[in-house]
C-alpha positions in Angstrom: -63.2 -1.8 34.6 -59.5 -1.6 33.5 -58.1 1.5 32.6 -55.8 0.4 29.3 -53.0 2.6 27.7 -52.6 1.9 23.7 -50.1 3.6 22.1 -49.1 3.1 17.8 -45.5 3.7 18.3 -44.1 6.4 15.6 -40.2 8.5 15.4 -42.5 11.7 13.9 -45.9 10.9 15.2 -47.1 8.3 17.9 -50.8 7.6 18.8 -52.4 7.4 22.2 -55.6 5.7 23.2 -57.1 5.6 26.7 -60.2 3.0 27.2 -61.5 1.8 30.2 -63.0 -1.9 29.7 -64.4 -4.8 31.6 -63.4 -6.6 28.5 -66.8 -6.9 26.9 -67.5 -3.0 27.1 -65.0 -0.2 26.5 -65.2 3.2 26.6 -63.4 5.8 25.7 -61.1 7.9 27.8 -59.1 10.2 25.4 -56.6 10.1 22.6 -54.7 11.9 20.2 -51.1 11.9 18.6 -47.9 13.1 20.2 -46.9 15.4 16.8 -42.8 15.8 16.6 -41.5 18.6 15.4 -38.0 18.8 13.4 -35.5 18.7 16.1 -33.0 15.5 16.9 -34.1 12.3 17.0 -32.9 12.0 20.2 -35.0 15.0 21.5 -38.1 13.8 20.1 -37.0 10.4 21.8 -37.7 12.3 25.1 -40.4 14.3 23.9 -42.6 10.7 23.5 -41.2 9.8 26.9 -42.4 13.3 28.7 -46.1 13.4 26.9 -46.5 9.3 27.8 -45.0 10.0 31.1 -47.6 12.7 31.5 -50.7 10.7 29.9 -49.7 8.0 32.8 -49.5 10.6 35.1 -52.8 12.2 34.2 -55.2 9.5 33.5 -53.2 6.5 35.8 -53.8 3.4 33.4 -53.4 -0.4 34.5 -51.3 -1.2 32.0 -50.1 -0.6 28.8 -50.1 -2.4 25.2 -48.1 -1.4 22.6 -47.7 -2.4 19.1 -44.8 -4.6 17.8 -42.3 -3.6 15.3 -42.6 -5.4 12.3 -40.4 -5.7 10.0 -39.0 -3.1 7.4 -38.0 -3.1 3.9 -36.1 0.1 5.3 -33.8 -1.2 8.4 -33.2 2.5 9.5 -36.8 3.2 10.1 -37.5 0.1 11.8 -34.9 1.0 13.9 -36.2 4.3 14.6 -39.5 3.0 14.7 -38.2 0.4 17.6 -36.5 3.7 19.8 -39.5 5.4 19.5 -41.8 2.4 21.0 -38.7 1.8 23.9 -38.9 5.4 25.0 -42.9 4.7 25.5 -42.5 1.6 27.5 -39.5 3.1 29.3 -42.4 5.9 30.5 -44.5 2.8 31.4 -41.9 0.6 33.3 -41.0 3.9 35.4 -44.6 4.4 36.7 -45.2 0.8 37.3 -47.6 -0.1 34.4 -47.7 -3.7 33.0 -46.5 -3.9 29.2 -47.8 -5.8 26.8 -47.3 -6.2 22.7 -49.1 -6.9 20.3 -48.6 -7.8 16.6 -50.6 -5.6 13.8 -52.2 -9.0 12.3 -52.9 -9.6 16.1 -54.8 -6.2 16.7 -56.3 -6.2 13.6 -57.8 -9.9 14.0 -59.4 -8.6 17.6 -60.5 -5.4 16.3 -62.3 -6.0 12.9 -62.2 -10.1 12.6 -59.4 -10.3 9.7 -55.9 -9.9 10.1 -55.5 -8.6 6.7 -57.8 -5.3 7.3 -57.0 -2.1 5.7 -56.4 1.4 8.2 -60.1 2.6 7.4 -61.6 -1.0 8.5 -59.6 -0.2 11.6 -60.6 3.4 12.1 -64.2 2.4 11.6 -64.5 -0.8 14.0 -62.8 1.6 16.6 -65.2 4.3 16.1 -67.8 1.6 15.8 -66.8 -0.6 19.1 -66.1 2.9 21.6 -69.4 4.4 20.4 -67.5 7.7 18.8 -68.7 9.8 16.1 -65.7 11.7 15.5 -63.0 10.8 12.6 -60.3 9.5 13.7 -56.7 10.2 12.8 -55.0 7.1 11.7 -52.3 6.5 14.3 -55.1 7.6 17.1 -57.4 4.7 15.6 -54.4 2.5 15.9 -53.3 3.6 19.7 -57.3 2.7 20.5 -57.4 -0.4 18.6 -53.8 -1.5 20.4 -55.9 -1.1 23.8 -59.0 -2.4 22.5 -57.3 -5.8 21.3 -55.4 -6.0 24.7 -58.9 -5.6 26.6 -60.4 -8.8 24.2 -56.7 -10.8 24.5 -56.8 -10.3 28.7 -60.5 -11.0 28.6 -60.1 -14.0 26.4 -57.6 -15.4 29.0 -59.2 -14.8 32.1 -62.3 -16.7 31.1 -60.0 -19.3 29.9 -58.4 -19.6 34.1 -61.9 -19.7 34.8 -61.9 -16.3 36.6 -64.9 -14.2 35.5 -64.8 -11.0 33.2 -63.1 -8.1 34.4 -61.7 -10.2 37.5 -58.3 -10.6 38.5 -56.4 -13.7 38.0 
């Protein structure tokens, strides 16, 4: 079992998903949303960089997967948006984690079978695959469904290597 770190990159709130997986099973660890408050972007820069540094710290994930910016009809928050997901996987690269991105068509083809799904077909598949009963904020369902597509994707190619499920390659 892998201990994976998702995290749905955000300038005002970011999600957070621990699973631990074998990449057939997951379960879930804990996750939430790193909620930032009105001061400078560059402070809540560092505030996303102290609360993943501290979920590394607390839980010690493998690795971590992240979603990928896409592209913005507004160029200011995509940059933002892109700050905020570099302060998380500077947090990562510190403590040694592997990093790995994914697309949102990508996580929500692995989560729910269609790249095209809607936030509730996410939150639901997520509750659905982890075996939760509790709603779900959105960006929390997203953070889980980042770690639960990056337990399927390294799955996927470890069988493909020919090593076995949950092996090392």
């Amino acid at each position: 079992m892998r201990r994976i770190l998702g995290i749905d990159p955000g300038s005002r709130v970011t999600g957070y998903g621990i699973i631990q997986s074998d990449g057939i099973r997951s379960r879930h660890v804990v996750s939430g949303c790193i909620r930032l408050g009105g001061e400078d972007f560059p402070m809540r820069l560092g505030e996303i960089y102290r609360q993943v540094a501290g979920l590394i710290a607390e839980y010690t994930p493998e690795m971590l997967a992240i979603e990928r910016v896409f592209v913005a009809r507004n160029p200011s928050s995509a940059l933002k948006l892109g700050q905020a997901r570099g302060a998380a996987i500077c947090a990562a690269v510190v403590a040694g984690l592997a990093v790995s991105e994914y697309t949102p068509r990508m996580i929500k083809q692995s989560v729910v079978g269609t790249g095209s799904a809607d936030k509730e077909q996410v939150q639901h598949m997520v509750r659905r695959l982890l075996g939760l009963q509790e709603k779900l904020a959105a960006d929390q369902a997203d953070a889980l469904a980042v770690a639960i597509s990056h337990a399927h994707s390294s799955s996927a190619r470890l069988r493909a290597n020919g090593n076995p499920v949950g092996g090392r390659p």
